[in-house]
C-alpha positions in Angstrom: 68.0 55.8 113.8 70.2 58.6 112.6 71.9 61.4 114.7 71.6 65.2 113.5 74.9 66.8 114.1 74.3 70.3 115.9 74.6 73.6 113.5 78.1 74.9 114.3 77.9 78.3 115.5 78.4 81.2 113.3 82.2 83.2 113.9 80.3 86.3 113.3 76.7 87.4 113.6 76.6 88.6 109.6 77.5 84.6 109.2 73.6 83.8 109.7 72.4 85.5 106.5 74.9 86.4 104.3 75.7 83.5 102.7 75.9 84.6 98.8 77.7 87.4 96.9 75.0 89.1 96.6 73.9 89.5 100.4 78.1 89.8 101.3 77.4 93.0 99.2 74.5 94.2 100.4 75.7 94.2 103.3 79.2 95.9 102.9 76.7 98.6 101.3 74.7 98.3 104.9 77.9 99.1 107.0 78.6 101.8 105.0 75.2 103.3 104.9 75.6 103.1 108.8 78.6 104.5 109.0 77.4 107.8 106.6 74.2 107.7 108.7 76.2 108.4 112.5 78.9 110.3 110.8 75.8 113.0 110.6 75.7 113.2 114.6 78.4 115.8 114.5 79.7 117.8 117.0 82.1 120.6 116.3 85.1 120.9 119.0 86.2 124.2 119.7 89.9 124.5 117.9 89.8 120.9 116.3 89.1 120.4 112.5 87.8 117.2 114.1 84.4 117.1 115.1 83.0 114.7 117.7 80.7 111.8 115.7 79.0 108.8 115.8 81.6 107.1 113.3 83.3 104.7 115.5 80.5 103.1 117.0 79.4 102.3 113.2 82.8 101.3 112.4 84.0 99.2 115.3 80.4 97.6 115.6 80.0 96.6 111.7 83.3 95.1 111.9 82.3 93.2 115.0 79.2 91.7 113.4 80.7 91.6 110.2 84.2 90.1 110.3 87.2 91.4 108.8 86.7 91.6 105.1 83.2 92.5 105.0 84.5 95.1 107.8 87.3 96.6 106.2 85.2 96.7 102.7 82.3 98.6 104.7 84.6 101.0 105.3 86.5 101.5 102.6 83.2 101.8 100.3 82.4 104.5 103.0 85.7 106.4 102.0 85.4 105.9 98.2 81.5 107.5 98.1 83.2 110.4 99.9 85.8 110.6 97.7 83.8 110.2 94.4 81.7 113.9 95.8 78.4 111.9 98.1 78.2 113.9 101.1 78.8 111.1 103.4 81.2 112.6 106.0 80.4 114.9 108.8 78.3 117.2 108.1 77.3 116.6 104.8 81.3 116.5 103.5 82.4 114.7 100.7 84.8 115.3 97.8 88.7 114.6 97.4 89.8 117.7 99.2 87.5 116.6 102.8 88.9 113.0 102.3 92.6 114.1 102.0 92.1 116.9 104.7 92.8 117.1 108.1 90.6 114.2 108.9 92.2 111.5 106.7 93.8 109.5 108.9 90.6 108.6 110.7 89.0 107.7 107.6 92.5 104.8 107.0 92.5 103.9 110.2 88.1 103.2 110.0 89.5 100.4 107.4 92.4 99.3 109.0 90.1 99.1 112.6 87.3 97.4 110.3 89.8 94.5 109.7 91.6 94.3 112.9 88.5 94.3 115.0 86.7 91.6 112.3 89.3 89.4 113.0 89.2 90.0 116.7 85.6 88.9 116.1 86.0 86.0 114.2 88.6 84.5 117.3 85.2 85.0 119.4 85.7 89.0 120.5 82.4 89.4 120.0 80.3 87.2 122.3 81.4 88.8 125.8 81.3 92.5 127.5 85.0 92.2 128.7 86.1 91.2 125.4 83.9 93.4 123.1 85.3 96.1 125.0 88.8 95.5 124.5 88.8 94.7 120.8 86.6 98.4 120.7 89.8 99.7 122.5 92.3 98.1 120.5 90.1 99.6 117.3 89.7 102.5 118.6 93.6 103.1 119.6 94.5 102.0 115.8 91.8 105.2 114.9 93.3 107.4 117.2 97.5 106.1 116.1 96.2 107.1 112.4 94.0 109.8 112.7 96.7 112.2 115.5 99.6 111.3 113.2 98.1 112.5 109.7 96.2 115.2 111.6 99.8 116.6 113.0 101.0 116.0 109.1 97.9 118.2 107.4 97.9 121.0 109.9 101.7 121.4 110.6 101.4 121.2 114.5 103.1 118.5 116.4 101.6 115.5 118.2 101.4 116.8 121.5 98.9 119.6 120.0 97.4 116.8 117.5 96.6 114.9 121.1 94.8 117.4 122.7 92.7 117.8 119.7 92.6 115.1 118.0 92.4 112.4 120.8 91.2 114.0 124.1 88.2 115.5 123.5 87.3 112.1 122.2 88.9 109.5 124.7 85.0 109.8 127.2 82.4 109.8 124.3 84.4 106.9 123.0 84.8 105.0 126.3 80.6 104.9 126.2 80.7 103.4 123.1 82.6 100.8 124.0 80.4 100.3 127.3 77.4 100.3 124.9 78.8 97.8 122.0 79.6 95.9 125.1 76.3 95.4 125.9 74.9 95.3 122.7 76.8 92.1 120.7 76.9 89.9 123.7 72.9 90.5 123.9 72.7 89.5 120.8 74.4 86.3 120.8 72.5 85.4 123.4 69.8 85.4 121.3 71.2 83.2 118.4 72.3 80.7 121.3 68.7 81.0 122.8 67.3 80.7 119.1 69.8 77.6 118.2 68.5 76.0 121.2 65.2 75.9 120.7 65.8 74.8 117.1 67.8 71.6 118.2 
């Protein structure tokens, strides 16, 4: 008579198939494809050089499913295309002089959120609404404390005036992303539990 031992569960969702160096990079690749993919919803915001995009939710929810390194690496791929000329930013932008503009502190803080929030993840941040939301805020906040603060830097205005565009015409559009990823990674492990169940 012998005893199977249950599958541990995965610390992050991208832990079910990429197991190899080959999938770990096709999958960086993925986030980053992602990420390019939303950062094309744009929309312009009267007196900000920052438009309103899908970016985060890519961001914050690859980092989620992905972990930390895979996270961060997503996103740092993401900046190096743009930086090498591919029109991956909004709009179609790409090139040295759009990654070092007035929207390159969101572009640091998209890797430095990548890793905090993948580690947030791999602690189990990922598998209910309250807590999905709340690493999404943390991640987002780290966008926000880079992006204002360079943004003030480029342009020459201070941070009250880098708030009010850089950060407030944001702070709603963000706050349904959170609401969404809230709903969307704890649905999903649901389904690997449910899956894992009827497996064992």
């Amino acid at each position: 008579m012998s005893l199977a031992l249950p599958t541990p569960m995965p610390l992050v969702l991208a832990d079910l198939w990429s197991r190899t160096r080959v999938v770990d990079a096709v999958t960086v690749v993925s986030a980053a494809a992602l990420t390019t993919v939303c950062a094309q919803i744009a929309i312009p915001v009267p007196g900000s050089p920052v438009p309103v995009t899908g970016q985060t939710l890519a961001v914050l929810l690859t980092a989620a499913a992905l972990g930390q390194l895979r996270g961060a690496l997503g996103q740092l791929l993401y900046v190096m295309a743009a930086l090498v000329g591919l029109p991956v930013l909004a709009q179609g932008a790409g090139g040295a002089d759009a990654v070092f503009g007035a929207t390159a502190g969101y572009l640091l803080g998209f890797i430095v959120a990548g890793y905090i929030v993948g580690r947030l993840a791999k602690g189990g941040w990922s598998r209910t609404p309250v807590r999905v939301f709340a690493s999404y805020a943390v991640g987002t906040l780290v966008i926000y404390v880079f992006g204002a603060t360079v943004l003030a830097f480029v342009t020459g205005h201070d941070l009250v005036w880098s708030f009010q565009k850089g950060v407030l015409p944001f702070l709603f559009g963000d706050a349904m992303k959170a609401l969404l990823a809230a709903g969307l990674l704890p649905l999903a492990w649901a389904a690997v539990r449910r899956i894992s169940g009827s497996k064992s």
